[in-house]
Structure formats: C-alpha cells, structure tokens
Backbone as CSV, one residue per row, in Angstrom:
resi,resn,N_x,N_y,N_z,CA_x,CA_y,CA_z,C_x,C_y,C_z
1,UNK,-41.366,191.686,-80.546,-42.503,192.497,-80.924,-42.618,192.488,-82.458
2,UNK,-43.631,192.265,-82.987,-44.107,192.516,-84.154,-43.780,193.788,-84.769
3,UNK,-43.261,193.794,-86.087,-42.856,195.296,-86.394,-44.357,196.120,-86.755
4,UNK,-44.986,195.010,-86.939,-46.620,195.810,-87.193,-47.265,197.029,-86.062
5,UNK,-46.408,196.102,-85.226,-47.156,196.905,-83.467,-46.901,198.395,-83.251
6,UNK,-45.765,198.383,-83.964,-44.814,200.171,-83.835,-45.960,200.655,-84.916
7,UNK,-46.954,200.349,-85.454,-48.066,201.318,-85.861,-49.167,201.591,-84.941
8,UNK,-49.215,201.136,-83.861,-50.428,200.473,-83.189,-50.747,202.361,-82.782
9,UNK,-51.833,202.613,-83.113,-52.858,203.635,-82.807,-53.159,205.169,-83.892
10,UNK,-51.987,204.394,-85.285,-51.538,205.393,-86.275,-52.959,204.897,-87.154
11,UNK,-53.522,206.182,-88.224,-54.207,205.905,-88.726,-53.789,205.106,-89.971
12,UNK,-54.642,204.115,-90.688,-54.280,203.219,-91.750,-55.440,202.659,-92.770
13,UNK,-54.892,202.856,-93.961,-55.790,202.099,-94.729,-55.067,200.726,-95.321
14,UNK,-56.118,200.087,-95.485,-55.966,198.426,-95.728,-56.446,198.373,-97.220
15,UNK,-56.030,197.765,-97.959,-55.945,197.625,-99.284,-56.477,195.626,-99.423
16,UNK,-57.496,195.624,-99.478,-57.922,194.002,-100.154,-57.648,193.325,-101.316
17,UNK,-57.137,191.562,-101.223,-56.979,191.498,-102.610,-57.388,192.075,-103.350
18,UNK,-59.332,191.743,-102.977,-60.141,191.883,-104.368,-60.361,193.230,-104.410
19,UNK,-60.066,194.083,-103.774,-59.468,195.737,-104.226,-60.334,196.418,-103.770
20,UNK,-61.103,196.332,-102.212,-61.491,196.935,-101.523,-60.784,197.817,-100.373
21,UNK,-60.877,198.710,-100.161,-60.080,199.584,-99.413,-60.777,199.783,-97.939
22,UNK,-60.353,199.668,-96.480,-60.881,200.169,-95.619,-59.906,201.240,-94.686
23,UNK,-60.796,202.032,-93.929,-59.815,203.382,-93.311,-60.364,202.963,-92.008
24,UNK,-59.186,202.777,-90.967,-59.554,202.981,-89.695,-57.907,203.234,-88.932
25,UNK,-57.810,203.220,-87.511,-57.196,203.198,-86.785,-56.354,201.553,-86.159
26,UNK,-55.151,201.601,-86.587,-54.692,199.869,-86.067,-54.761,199.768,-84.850
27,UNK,-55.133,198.760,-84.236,-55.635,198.107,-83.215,-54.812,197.136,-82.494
28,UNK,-54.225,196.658,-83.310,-53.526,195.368,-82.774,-53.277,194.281,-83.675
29,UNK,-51.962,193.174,-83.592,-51.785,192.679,-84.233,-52.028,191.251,-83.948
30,UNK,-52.184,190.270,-84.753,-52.322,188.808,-84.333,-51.464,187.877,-85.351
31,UNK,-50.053,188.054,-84.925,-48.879,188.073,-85.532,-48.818,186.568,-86.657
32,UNK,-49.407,185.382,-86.227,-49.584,184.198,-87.487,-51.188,184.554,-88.103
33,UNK,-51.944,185.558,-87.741,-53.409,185.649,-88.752,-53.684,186.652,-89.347
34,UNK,-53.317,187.633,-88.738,-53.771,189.065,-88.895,-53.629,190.147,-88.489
35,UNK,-54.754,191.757,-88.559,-54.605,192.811,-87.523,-55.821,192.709,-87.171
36,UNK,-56.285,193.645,-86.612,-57.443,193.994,-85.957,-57.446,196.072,-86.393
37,UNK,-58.540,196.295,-86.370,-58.058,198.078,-86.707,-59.843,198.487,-86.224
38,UNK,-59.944,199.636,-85.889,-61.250,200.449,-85.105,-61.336,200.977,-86.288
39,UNK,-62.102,201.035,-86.999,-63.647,201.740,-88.179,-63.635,202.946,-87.153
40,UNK,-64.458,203.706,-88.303,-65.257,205.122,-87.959,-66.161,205.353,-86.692
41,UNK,-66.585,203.552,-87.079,-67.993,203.650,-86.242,-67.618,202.895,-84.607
42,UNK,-66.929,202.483,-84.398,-66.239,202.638,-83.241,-65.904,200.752,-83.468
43,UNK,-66.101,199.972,-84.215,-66.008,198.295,-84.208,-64.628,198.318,-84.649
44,UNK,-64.410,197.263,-83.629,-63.244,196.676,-84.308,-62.933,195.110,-85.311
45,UNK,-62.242,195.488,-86.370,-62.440,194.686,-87.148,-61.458,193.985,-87.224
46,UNK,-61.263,192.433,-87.644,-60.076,191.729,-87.910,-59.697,191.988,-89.983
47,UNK,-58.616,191.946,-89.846,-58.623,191.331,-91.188,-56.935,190.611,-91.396
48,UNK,-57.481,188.995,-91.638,-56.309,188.261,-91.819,-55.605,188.478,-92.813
49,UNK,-53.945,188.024,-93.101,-53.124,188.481,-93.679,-53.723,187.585,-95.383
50,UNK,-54.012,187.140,-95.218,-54.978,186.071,-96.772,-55.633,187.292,-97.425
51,UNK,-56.232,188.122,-96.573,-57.147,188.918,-96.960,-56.302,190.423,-97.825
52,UNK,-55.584,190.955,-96.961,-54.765,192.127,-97.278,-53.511,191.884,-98.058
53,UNK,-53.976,192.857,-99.672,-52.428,193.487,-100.265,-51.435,194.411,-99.641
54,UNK,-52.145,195.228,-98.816,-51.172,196.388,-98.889,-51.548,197.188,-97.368
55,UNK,-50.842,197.493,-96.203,-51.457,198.493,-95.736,-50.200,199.758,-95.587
56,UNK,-51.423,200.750,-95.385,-50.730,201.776,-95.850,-50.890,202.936,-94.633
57,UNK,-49.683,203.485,-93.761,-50.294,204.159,-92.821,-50.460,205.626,-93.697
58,UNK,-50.852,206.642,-92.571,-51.468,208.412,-93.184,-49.955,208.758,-92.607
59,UNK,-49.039,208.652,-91.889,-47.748,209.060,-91.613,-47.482,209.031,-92.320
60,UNK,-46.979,209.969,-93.817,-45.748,210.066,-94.865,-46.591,208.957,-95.758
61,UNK,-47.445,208.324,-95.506,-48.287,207.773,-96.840,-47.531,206.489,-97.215
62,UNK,-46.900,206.119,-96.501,-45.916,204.616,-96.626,-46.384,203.042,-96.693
63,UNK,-46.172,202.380,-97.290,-46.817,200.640,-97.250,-45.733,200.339,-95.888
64,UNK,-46.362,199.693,-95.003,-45.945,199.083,-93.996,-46.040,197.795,-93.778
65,UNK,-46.402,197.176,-94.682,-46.610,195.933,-94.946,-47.207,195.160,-96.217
C-alpha cells in the first residue's frame, strides 16, 4: 500500500510548483503519476507528482509528502 493511501478521505491542501495552492479531500492515489482529491464542488481532480511541491494534510498541519 502506498503510504499516501493512509490519508485517503483526510482533508488536504496541495501546494503547486508554480505556487498555486488547492483545498480538497484525497481521493486516491495513482502510485507512478499521481493523486486524485474531491474540490468543494464535488469533481474530482488528478494532480501528477511533476505537478506538486508539497501536500499538506489539516491533521496537525503536517507535509505528507
């Protein structure tokens, strides 16, 4: 199992290279590309590991990756 997965339904923000931030719920992982995480608005979004500096769950405010 992916250690990513032991977040799977915790809330998280994603931190982008180019220093965009998104807030949703993790979704799932796609262990050689990426995650996947549910937005506000109910979509689920991918974002490959190329893409993300930092994510960060709302548990204790920790980088988890």
């Amino acid at each position: 199992m992916h250690r990513l997965m032991r977040h799977r339904g915790h809330e998280v923000v994603i931190h982008g290279r180019d220093g965009r931030m998104f807030r949703g719920v993790m979704d799932g992982v796609d262990p050689p590309r990426g995650v996947f995480i549910r937005d506000g608005f109910g979509r689920r979004r991918f974002f490959s590991f190329v893409f993300v500096a930092a994510i960060f769950s709302f548990r204790g405010r920790r980088r988890i990756f």
